[in-house]
N, C-alpha and C positions, 0 to 999 in steps of 0.2 A: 504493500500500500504506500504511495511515492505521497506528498506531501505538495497538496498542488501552490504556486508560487502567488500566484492571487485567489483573495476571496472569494469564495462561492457567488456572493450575489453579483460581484462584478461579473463572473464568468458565465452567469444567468442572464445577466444585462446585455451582455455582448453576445450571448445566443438567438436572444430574442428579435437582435437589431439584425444579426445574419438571416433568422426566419422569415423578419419582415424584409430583410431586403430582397431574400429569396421569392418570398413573392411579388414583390416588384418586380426583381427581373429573372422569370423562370430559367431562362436560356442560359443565364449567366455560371457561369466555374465559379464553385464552393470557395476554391481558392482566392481566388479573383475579391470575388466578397467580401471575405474575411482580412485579405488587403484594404479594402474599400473603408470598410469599419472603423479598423485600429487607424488608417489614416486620418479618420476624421474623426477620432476617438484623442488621437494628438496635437491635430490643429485646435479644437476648442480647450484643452489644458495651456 
């Protein structure tokens, strides 16, 4: 059992913004996404 490096709810947070993005853009790579996220997860800090 590895010891995840951020908080659950953050990591909840950032799920949930992948699911809505994924349905925004069905077509789009998981990957791609989860780019998309943290980068904009960065620019507003």
């Amino acid at each position: 059992d590895c010891e995840l490096p951020v908080p659950e709810t953050e990591l909840t947070k950032a799920a949930q913004k992948i699911q809505y993005a994924l349905k925004a853009f069905p077509d789009a790579d998981l990957e791609v996404l989860a780019e998309l996220v943290d980068a904009l997860e960065k620019r507003r800090s």
